[in-house]
N, C-alpha and C positions, 0 to 999 in steps of 0.2 A: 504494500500500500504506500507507493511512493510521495502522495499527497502528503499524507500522515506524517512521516519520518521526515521531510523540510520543513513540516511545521511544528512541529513537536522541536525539532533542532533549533531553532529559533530562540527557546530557552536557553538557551548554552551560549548565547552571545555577552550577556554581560548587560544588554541595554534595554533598557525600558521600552522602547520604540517598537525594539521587538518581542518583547513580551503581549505589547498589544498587538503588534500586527499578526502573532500567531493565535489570538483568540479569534481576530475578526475575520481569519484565514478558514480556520476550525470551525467555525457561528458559519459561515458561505458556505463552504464545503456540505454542512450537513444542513442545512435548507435545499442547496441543490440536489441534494442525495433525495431527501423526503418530496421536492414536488417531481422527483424523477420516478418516484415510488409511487404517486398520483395521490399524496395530499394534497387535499384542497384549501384553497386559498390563494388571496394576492400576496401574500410577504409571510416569512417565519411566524411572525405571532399570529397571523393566524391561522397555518398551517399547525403550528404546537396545539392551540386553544381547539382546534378540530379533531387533534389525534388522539385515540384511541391507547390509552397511558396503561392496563390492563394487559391488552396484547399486544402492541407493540412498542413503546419506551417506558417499560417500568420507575426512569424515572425524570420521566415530564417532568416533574415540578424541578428538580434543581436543571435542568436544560431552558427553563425559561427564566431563571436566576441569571445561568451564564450568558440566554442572549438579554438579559437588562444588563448585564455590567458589559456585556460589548457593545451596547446602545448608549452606554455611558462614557467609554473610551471612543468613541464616535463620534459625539456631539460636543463635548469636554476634552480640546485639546493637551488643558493641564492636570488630567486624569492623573492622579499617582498608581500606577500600577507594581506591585511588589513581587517579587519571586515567588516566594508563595502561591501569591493569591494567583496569578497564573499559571501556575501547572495544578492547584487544586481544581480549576474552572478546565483546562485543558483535561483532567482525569473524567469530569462529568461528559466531555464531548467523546472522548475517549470510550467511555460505558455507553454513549448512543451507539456507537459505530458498533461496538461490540455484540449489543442485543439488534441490532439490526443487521447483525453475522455479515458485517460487510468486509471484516479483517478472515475472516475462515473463506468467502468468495475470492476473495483477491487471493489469497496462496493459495488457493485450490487453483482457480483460475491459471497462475504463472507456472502452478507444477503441470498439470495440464496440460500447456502447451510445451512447457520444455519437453516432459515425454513425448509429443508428438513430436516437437523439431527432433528428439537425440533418436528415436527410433524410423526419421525420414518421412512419417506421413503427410508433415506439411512441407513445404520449401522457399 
């Protein structure tokens, strides 16, 4: 899940800048995932406020925590954002992807194909 790992690395810089830019990379990422998935709605909140928290993101509620504090790093250019508070808020986006088995798709996916290309079915 190549998205994931540049954004997730983003922590490891040192700067704040990018602490934000990988929540509001991570807050994209998974809106586009969910109206790809065919939640409905015009924008993230109201695709969350539509979704179905039971079966499918057990946990909506702190996923709309993290997109209000990337609504707040957003609109609030002198947002303090802390090391912490960014990879705790990046762990919640993290747990979407996960129950949305999108991390088990993607490596299934890539061994998939490697078996095909190392065994010549595809070329």
């Amino acid at each position: 899940f190549k998205q994931w790992t540049k954004i997730s690395k983003k922590l490891e810089s040192g700067k704040i800048a990018d602490y934000k830019m990988s929540l509001i990379e991570a807050d994209s990422l998974l809106d586009s995932i969910l109206e790809k998935m065919g939640f409905k709605g015009e924008n993230m909140e109201e695709r969350l406020e539509r979704a179905d928290a039971a079966t499918t993101l057990p946990n909506i509620e702190s996923i709309k925590k993290a997109h209000k504090l990337r609504n707040n790093i957003v609109h609030d250019p002198d947002y303090n954002l802390s090391l912490d508070k960014a990879k705790e808020t990046l762990r919640i986006y993290e747990k979407a992807f996960r129950d949305l088995e999108l991390f088990w798709l993607a490596s299934w996916f890539f061994k998939e194909n490697i078996v095909k290309w190392e065994c010549g079915v595809e070329k």
